[in-house]
C-alpha positions in Angstrom: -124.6 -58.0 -19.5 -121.4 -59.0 -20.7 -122.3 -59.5 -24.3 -123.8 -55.4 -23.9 -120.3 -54.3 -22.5 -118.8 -55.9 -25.7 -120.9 -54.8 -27.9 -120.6 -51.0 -26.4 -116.8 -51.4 -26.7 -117.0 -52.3 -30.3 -119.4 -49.8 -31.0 -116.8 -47.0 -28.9 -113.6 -48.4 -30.7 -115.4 -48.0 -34.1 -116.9 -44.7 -33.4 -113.4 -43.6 -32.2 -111.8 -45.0 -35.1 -113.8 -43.1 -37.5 -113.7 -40.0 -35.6 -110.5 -39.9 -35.8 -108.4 -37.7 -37.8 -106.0 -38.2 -40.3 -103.7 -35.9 -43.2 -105.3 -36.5 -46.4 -102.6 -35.4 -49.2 -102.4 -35.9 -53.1 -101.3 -34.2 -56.3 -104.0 -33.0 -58.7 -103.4 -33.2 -62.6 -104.9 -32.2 -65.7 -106.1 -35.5 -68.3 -105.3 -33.5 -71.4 -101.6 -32.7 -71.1 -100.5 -34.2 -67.4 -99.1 -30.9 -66.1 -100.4 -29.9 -62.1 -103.2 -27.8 -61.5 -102.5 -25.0 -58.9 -104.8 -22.9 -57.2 -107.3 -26.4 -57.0 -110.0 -26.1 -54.6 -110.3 -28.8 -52.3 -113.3 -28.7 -49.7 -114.5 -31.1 -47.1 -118.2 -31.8 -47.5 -120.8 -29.9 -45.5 -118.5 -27.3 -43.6 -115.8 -24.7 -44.5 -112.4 -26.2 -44.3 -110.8 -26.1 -47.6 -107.3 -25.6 -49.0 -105.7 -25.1 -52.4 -103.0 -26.9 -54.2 -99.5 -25.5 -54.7 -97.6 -24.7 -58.2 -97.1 -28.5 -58.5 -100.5 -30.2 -57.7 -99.7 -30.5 -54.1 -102.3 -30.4 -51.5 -102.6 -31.0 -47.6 -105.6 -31.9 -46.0 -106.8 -33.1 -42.5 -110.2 -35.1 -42.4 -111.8 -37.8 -40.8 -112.5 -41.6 -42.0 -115.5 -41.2 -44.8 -115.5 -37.6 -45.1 -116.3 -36.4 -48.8 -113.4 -34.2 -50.2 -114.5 -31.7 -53.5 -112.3 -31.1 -55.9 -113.0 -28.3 -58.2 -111.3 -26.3 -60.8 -112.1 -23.4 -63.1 -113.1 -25.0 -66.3 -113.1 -28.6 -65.0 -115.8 -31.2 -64.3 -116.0 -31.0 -60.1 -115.3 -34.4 -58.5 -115.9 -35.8 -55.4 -113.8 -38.7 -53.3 -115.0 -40.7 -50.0 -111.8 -40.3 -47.8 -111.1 -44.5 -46.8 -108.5 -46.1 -45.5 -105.3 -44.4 -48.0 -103.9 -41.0 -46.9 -103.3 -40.5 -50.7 -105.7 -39.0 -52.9 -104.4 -38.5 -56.1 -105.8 -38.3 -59.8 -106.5 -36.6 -63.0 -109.3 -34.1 -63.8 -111.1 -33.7 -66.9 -111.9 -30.4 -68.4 -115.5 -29.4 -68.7 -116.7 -27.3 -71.7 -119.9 -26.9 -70.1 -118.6 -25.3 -66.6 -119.0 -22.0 -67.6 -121.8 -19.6 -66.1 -125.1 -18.7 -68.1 -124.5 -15.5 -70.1 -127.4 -14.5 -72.8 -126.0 -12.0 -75.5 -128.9 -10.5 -77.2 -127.1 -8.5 -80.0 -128.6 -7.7 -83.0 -126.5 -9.8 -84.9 -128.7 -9.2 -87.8 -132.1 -8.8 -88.6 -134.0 -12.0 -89.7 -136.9 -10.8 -91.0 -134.9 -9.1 -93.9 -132.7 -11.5 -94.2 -129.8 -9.3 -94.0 -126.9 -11.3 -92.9 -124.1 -10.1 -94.3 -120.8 -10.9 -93.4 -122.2 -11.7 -89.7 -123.5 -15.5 -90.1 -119.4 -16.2 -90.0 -119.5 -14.4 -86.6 -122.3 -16.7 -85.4 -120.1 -19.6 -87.0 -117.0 -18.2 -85.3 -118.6 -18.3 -82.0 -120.3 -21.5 -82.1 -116.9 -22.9 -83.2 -115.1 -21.2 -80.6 -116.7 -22.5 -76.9 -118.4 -26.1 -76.9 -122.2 -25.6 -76.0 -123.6 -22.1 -77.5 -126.5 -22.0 -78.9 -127.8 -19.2 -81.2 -132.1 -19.0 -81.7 -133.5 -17.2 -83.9 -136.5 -18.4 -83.2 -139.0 -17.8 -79.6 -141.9 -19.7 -79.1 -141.8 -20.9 -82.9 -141.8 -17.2 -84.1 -138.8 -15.4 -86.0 -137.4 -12.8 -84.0 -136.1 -10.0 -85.5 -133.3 -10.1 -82.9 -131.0 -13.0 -83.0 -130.5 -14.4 -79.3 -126.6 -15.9 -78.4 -126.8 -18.5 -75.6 -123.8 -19.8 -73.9 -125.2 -23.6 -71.8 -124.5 -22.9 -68.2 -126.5 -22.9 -64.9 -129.1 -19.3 -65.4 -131.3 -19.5 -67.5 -133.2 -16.2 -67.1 -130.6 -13.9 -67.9 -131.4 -11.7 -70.9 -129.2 -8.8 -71.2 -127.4 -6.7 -73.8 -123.3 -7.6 -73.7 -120.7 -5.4 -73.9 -119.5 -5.4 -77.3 -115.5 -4.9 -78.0 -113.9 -5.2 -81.5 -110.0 -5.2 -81.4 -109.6 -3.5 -78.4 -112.7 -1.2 -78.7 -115.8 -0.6 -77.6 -118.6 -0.5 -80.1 -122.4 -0.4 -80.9 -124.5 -2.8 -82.4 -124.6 -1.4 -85.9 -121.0 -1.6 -86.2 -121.6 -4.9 -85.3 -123.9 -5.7 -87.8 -121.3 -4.4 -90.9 -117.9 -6.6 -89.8 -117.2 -8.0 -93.0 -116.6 -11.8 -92.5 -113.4 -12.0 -94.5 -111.6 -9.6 -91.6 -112.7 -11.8 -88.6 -110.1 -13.9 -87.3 -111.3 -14.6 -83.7 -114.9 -14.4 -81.6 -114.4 -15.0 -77.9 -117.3 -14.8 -75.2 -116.7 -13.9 -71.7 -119.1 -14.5 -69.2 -120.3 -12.1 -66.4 -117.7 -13.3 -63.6 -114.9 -12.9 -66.5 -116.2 -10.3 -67.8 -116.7 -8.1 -65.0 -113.3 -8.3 -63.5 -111.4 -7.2 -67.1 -114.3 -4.6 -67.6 -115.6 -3.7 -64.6 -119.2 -2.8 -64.2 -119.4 -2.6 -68.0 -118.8 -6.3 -68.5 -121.3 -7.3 -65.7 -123.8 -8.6 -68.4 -120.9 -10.7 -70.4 -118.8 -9.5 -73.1 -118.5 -10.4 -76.7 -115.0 -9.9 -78.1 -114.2 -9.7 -81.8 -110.6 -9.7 -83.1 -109.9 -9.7 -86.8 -107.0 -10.3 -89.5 -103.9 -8.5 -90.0 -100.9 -7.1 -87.8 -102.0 -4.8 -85.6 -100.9 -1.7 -84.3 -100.7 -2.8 -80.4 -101.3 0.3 -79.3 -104.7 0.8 -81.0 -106.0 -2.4 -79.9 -105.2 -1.7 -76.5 -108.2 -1.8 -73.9 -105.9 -0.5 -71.0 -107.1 3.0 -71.8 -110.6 2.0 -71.7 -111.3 -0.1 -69.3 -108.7 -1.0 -67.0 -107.2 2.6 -66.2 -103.6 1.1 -66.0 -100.0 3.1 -66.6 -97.0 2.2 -67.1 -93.8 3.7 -67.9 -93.1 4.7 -71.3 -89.8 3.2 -72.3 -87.7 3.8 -75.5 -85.6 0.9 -76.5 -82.1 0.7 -76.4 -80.1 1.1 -79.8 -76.8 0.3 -81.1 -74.3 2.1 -79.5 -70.2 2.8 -81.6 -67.8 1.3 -79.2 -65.1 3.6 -79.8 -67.4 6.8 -78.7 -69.1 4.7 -76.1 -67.2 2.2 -74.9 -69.0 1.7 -71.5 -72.6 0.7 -70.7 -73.9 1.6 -67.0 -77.0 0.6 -65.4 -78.5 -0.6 -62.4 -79.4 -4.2 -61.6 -83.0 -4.8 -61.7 -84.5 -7.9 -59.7 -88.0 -7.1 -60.3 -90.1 -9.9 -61.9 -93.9 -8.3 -62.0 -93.5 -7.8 -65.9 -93.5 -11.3 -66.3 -96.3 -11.9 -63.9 -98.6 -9.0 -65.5 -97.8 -10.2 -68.8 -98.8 -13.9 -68.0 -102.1 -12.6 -66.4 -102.7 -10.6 -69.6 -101.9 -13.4 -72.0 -104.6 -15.6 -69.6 -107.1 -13.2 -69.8 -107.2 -12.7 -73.5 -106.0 -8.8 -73.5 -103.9 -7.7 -76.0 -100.3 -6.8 -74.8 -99.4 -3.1 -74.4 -95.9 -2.6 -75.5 -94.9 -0.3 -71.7 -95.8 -3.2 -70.3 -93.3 -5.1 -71.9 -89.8 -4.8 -69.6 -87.5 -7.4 -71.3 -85.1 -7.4 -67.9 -87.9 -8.6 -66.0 -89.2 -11.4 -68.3 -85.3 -12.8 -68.3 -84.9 -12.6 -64.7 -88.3 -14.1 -63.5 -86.8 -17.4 -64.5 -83.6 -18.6 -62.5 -80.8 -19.5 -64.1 -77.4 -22.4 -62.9 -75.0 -20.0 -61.7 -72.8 -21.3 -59.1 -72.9 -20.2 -55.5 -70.2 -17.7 -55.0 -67.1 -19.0 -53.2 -65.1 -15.9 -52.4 -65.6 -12.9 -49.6 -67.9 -11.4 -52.2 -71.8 -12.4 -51.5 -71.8 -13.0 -55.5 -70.4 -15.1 -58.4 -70.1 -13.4 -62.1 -70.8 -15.6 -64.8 -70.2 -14.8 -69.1 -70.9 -16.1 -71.9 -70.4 -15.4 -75.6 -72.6 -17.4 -78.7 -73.7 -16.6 -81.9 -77.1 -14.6 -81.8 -79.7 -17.1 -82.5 -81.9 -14.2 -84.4 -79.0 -12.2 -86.0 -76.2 -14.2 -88.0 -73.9 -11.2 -88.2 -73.9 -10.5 -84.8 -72.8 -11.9 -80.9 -75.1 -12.6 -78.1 -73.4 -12.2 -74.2 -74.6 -12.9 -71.4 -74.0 -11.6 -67.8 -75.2 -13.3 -64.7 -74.8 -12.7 -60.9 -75.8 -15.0 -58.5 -76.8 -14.0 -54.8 -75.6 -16.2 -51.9 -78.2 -18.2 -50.7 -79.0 -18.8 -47.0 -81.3 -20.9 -45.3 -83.8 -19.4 -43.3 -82.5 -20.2 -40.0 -79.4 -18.1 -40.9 -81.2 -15.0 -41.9 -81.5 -12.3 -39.1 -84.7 -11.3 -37.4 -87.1 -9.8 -39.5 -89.5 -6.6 -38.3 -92.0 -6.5 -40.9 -94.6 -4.1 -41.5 -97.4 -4.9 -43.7 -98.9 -2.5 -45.2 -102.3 -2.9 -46.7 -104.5 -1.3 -48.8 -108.2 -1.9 -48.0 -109.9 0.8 -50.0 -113.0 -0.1 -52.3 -110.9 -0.6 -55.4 -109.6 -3.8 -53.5 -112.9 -5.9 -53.5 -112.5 -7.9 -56.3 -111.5 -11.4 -55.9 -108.2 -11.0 -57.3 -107.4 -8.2 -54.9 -107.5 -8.3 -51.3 -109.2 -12.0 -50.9 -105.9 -13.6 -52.7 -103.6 -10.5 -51.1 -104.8 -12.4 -47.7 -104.4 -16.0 -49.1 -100.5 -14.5 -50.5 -99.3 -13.3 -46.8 -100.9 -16.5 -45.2 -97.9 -18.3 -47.6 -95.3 -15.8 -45.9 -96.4 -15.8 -42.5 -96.2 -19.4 -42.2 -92.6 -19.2 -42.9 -92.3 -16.6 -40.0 -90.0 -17.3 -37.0 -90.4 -16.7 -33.3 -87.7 -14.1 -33.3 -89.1 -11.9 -36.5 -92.2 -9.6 -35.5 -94.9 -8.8 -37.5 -97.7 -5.4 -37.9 -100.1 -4.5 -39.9 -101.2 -1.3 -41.3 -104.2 -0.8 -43.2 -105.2 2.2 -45.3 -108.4 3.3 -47.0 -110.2 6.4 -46.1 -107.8 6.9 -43.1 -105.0 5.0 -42.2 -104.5 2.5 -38.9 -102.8 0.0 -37.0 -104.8 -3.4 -36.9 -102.0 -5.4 -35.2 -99.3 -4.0 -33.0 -95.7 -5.7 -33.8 -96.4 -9.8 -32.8 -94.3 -12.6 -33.0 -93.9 -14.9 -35.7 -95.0 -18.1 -33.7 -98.2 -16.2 -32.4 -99.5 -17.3 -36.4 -102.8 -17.6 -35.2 -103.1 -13.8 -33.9 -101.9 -12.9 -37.0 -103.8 -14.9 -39.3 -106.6 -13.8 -37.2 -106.0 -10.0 -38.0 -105.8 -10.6 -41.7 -109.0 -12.4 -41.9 -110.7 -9.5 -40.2 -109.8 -7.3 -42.9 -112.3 -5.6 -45.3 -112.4 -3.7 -48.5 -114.1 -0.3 -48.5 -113.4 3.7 -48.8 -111.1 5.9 -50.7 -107.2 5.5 -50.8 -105.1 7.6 -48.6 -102.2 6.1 -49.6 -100.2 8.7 -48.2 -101.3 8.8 -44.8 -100.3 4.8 -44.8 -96.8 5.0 -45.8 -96.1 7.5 -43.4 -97.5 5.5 -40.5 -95.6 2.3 -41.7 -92.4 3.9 -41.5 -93.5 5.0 -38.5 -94.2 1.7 -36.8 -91.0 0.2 -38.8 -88.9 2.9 -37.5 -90.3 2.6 -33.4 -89.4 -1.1 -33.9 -85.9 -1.2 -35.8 -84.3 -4.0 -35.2 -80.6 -3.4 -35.6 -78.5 -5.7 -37.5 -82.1 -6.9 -38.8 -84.2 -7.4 -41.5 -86.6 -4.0 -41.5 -88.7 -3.9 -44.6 -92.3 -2.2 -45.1 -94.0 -4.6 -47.5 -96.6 -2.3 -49.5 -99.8 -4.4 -51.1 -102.2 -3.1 -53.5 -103.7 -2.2 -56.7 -101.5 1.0 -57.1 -104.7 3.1 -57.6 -104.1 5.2 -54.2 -104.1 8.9 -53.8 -101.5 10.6 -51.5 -103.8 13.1 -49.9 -101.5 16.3 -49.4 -98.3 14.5 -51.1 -97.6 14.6 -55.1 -96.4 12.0 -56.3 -92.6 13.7 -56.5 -93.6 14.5 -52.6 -93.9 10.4 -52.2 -90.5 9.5 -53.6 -88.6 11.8 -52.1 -90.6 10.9 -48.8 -89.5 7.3 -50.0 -86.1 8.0 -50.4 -85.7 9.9 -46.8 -87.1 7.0 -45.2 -85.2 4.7 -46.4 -81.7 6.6 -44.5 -83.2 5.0 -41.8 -82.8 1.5 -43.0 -86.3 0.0 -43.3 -86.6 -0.7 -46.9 -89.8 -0.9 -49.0 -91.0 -4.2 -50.9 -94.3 -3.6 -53.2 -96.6 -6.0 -54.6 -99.2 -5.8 -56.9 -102.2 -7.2 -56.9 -105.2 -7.4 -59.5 -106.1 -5.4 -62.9 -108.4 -2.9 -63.4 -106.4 0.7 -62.0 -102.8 -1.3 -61.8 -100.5 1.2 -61.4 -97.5 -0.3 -62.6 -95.2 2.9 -63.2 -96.0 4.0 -59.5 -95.3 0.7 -57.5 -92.1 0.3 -59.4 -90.9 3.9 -58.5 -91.6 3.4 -55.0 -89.8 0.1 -55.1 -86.8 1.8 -56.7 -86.3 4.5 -54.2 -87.2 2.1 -51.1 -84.7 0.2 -51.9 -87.0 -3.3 -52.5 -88.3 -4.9 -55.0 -91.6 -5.1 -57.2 -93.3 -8.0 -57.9 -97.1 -8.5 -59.0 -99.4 -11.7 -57.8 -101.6 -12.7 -60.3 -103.0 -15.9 -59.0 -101.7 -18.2 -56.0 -98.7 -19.5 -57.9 -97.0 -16.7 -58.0 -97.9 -16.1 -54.2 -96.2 -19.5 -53.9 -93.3 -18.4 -55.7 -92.6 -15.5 -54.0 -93.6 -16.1 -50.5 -92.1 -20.2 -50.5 -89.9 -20.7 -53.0 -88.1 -17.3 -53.1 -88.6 -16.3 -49.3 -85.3 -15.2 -48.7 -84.8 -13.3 -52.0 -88.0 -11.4 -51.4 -87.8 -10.2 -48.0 -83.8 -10.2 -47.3 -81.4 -8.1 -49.1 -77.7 -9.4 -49.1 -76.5 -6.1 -51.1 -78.0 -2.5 -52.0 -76.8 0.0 -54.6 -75.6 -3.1 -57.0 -74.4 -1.5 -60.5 -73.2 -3.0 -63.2 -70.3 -1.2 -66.3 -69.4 -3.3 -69.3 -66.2 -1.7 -70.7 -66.8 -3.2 -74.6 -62.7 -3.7 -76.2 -63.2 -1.5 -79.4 -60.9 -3.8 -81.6 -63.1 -6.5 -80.5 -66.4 -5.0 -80.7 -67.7 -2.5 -83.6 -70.7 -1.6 -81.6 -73.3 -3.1 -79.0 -76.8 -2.5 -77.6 -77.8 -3.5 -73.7 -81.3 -5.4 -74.1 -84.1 -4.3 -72.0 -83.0 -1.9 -68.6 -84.0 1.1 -70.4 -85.7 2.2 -66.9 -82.4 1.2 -65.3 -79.6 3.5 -66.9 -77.0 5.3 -65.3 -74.4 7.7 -66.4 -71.2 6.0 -66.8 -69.8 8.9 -63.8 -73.2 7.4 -61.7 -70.8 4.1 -61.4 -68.0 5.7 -58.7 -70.7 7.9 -56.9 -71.6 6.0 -54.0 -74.4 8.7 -53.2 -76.5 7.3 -56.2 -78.9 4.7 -55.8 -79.3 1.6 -57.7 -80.7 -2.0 -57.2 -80.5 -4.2 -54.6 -79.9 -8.3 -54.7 -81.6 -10.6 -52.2 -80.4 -14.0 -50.2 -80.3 -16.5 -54.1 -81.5 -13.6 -55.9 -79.7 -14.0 -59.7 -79.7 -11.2 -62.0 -79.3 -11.5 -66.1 -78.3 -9.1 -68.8 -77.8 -9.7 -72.3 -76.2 -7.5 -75.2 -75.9 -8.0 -78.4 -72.6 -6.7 -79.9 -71.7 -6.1 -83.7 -68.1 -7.1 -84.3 -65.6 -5.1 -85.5 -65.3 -5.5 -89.3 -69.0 -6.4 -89.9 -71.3 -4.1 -91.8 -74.9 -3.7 -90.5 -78.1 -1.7 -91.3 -78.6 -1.1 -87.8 -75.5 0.6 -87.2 -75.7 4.7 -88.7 -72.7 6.6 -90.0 -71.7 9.1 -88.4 -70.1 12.4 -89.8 -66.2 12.4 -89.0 -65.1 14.3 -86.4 -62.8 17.8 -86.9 -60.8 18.1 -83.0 -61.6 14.6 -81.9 -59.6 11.5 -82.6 -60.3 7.9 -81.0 -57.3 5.6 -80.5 -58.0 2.0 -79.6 -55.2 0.4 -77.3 -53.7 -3.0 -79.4 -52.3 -3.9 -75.9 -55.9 -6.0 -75.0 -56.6 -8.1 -78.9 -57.7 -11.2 -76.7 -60.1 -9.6 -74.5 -63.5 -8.9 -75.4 -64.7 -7.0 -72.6 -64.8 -6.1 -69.0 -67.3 -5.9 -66.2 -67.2 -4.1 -63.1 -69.7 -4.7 -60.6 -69.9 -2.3 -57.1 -72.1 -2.9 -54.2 -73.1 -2.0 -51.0 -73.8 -4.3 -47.9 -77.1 -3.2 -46.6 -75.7 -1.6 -43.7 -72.4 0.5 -45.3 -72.5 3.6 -47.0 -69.1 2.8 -49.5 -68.9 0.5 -52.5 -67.4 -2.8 -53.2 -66.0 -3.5 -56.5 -65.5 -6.7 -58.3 -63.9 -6.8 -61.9 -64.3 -9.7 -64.5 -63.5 -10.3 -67.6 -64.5 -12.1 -71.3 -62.0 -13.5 -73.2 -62.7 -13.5 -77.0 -64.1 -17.3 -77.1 -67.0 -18.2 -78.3 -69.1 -21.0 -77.2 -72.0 -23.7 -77.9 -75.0 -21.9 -76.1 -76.0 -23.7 -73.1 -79.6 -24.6 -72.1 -80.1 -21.2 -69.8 -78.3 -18.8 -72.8 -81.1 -20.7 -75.5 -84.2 -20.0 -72.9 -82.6 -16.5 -71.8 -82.3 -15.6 -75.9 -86.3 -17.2 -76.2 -87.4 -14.9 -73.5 -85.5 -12.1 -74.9 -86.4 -12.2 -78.4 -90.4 -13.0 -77.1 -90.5 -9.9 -75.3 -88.7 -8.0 -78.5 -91.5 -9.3 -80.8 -93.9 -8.2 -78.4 -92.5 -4.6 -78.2 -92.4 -4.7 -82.1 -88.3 -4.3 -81.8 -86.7 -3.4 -85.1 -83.9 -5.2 -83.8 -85.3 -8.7 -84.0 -84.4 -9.5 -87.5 -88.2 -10.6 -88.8 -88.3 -13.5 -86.4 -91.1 -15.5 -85.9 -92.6 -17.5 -83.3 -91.4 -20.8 -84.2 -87.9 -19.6 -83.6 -88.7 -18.1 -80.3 -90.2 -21.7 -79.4 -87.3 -23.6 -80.6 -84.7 -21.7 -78.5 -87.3 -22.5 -75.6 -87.5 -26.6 -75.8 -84.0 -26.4 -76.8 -83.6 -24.4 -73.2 -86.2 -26.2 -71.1 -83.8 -28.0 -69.3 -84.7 -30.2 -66.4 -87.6 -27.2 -65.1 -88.5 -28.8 -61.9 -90.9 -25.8 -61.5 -92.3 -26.1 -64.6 -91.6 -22.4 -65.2 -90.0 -23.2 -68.7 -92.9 -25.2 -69.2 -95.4 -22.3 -68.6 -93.5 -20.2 -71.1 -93.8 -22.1 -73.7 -98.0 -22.4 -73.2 -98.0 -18.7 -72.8 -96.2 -17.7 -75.9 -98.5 -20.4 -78.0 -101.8 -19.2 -76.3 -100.9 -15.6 -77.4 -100.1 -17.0 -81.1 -103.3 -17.9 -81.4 -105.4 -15.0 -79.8 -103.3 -12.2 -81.8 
């Protein structure tokens, strides 16, 4: 009996050590190059508890003693490890040509039976070249076919459908097809239905075949925006050289928006061709963060210059202008009353929509206290309340609510911004943080509203003092121009999520910036010293402009800085003295006469900022200014210039002197700096991937 009571407390202690439950945690890396692999899936075996790594590889797992964990990754070989003894889990994965899904083009590539494959056999070439594992027949059962048949290795088998069929940018048929001359191909890429059908829609459902040849190209032609993806942006002219000594001050808004850096990035990942709206140079230099120090005076900012040579331009000056936002922790932020608002309508369904727009907020309710509230409006054919203002600690009641939700029905978008407001507004919080946060494609109608009814809907509800954050999610109807004016007029910001990094980014890393604003109506005048400086040009902020009067009016809006926010402007100036093709002469003037003052020969130029705290109705000024010394450029100034003179290439700027790439990658490592984010790092893969598929 004895020997049965030990043996039933052995067997107890073992069960209960293997029942019981542990953290399981690891970082996840690629073999090829070492860098992290966010957005990893990692899955325990047999049920449906899963989570995802973080921007640096970092995951967080609870499991028992001998549970499987599955690792898998888009374009990787899945693994699987037994969870023992360690609490550590980390390793390497290997990339897996063969991962992708079955797609069968059947394209008359050319007809065998005549033998008539001209120019097209270097397509087949191209594409057998391009992804490991296709296979071309042009045989069945033995027998010639007079249709070639494209096979890309994958799990289906039994797929045989006709592909969607774009050549730069375009759709086209299969005749055209059959006459691309070989010489003018320069790249053959093969999307399969999953990739296919979120860049096309239902017209890349049976895979797409995309065919990009030789030459500069006129980005605008090669566009597929238009198409396909039913996108808009703003136009924007870019800025020119402006003659000091008839304009001596620039004026413009600060702009703390990031999502053209984001939207270019998914572009660049997708394989689309860049449209030049899309393209906002103030956003690509401002997504990255910069080592300004915190401020130390009673203003909430610190105003940082610097002068170098132009890295581009020998014959002219590079400045830059940085403002850095106090940061403060989270526990010193005020309450927050926060009012999602979601849109749930039928354009929302694709993965990259509402299923990551859920995964996104999870990151920012997490972060949530007891004291900030939380509700949640949802519009699609009709707008509603799903969860009544709930407390930050109550996580699982809120989690709860945005699981539930479902994609479906039209987009009354205006019937959901006025009922936001509405909650917001029933709820204020004074001396808090109120802020409608606005999530969604962009493609909603306003129902009885224009869109000149929305903003200046917008810009009465925000006299109340809940402001407006947007994000946008997914491609395919993006409405970029629209979410940017209704952050503008809200008095928020505008950022896009394009995959759970960027979710991680905005809702951890950046919490505080993105959700609470330290200073509103923030602009910005550079008084340029005529003796100093022949002429300049602001670079990027062409959205952002003000009238130089616009700077002492307190009743015009402008941009507004977060809790660590920093904000970057460069200019390129033309010294006095210095002749330049970029600068046109201009006839001489009959009643005019400009006079420079000689009183100010070791001053280059002066900036005046003015700013709001989110509560007051009258300005704050600050004045700072440049001496005439030059300097070495520091690491930020070379990865600022990279970024700038990237996103001039890509708009086709007249002003970037003929430069190339290589430069543009130079100023980058030279800039890289310590990255702890890798940020810098992701750059520099995005603008070499884009080499290679223009």
């Amino acid at each position: 009996m004895k020997n049965f009571i030990f043996i039933l407390l052995i067997a107890f202690f073992s069960w209960h050590s293997n029942a019981q439950e542990k953290e399981i945690s690891g970082i996840i890396t690629s073999v090829s190059d070492g860098l992290p692999l966010p957005g990893l899936n990692v899955m325990i075996k047999g049920t449906s508890n899963s989570t995802q790594t973080d921007f640096d590889g970092k995951y967080s797992i609870k499991a028992h003693l001998g549970d499987i964990l599955i690792f898998s990754y888009v374009g990787f070989k899945t693994i699987e490890k037994t969870v023992g003894s360690e609490n550590i889990i980390s390793f390497a994965m290997e990339e897996d040509a063969e991962a992708l899904d079955e797609v069968i083009v059947v394209g008359s590539v050319f007809d065998v039976s005549k033998g008539s494959a001209k120019g097209v056999s270097t397509i087949d070439s191209k594409l057998k070249n391009r992804i490991s594992g296709i296979k071309i027949n042009s045989k069945q059962h033995g027998q010639p076919v007079s249709k070639r048949q494209i096979k890309i290795k994958g799990r289906q088998s039994n797929i045989n459908r006709e592909p969607l069929y774009i050549l730069d940018g375009k759709p086209i048929t299969e005749i055209i097809l059959r006459n691309i001359k070989a010489n003018k191909v320069k790249h053959v890429e093969i999307l399969n239905a999953l990739q296919g059908s979120a860049i096309y829609g239902y017209k890349g459902t049976k895979g797409v075949v995309i065919i990009r040849t030789k030459g500069k190209s006129n980005n605008t032609d090669l566009s597929i925006i238009d198409d396909f993806l039913n996108e808009s942006y703003t136009q924007i002219q870019e800025n020119p050289f402006k003659k000091t000594n008839q304009n001596p001050l620039s004026t413009f808004s600060i702009d703390v928006d990031k999502a053209a850096y984001s939207n270019i990035r998914r572009m660049i990942n997708n394989g689309q061709r860049i449209r030049q709206d899309a393209v906002k140079i103030e956003e690509m230099i401002n997504y990255f963060n910069y080592n300004y120090p915190q401020p130390a005076g009673e203003h909430p900012f610190s105003i940082n210059t610097e002068v170098v040579q132009t890295p581009w331009y020998t014959e002219t000056q590079l400045v830059r202008i940085g403002l850095q936002g106090k940061t403060y922790d989270n526990s010193e932020l005020p309450a927050s009353n926060l009012t999602f608002l979601i849109d749930v309508s039928g354009s929302m369904s694709s993965q990259n929509k509402l299923p990551l727009l859920k995964s996104a907020f999870k990151l920012l309710v997490n972060q949530l206290r007891a004291k900030d509230k939380v509700s949640i409006v949802v519009y699609a054919g009709a707008a509603g309340v799903v969860l009544e203002p709930t407390s930050g600690d109550d996580r699982e009641k809120i989690l709860s609510a945005l699981n539930n939700l479902k994609s479906g029905g039209s987009t009354a978008g205006g019937a959901g911004i006025k009922l936001a407001y509405k909650l917001a507004e029933k709820h204020f919080k004074k001396n808090g943080n109120n802020r409608v946060i606005l999530a969604t494609d962009g493609d909603f109608n306003v129902g009885a509203l224009s869109d000149r009814d929305m903003k200046t809907l917008i810009e009465e509800k925000r006299k109340s003092g809940v402001f407006l954050s947007v994000l946008g999610f997914g491609y395919g109807n993006y409405k970029d121009s629209k979410l940017e004016t209704l952050a503008d007029k809200g008095n928020g910001n505008h950022a896009y999520i394009d995959n759970m990094q960027e979710a991680q980014k905005v809702f951890g890393k950046e919490f505080g910036g993105t959700l609470f604003t330290i200073a509103k109506d923030v602009k910005i005048q550079v008084e340029f010293n005529p003796n100093k400086v022949q002429a300049y040009r602001l670079i990027g902020y062409e959205n952002r402009l003000l009238a130089d009067e616009d700077f002492v009016d307190d009743t015009k809006d402008a941009g507004e800085l977060g809790s660590g926010h920093t904000v970057t402007a460069l200019y390129e100036i033309l010294p006095t003295g210095v002749k330049s093709d970029y600068l046109k002469k201009l006839p001489d003037l009959k009643y005019t006469k400009t006079e420079s003052v000689s009183n100010y020969n070791d001053e280059l130029f002066t900036v005046k900022f003015r700013y709001k705290k989110p509560d007051a109705s009258k300005s704050i000024e600050m004045v700072h200014v440049q001496d005439t010394n030059m300097s070495d450029a520091s690491d930020d100034m070379n990865f600022a210039s990279a970024v700038a003179l990237y996103g001039m290439q890509l708009r086709n700027s007249k002003y970037d002197n003929n430069s190339t790439l290589d430069k543009v990658l130079e100023l980058a490592e030279r800039g890289r700096g310590e990255d702890k984010n890798g940020y810098r790092a992701e750059f520099i893969r995005l603008v070499k991937s884009y080499d290679y598929l223009k």
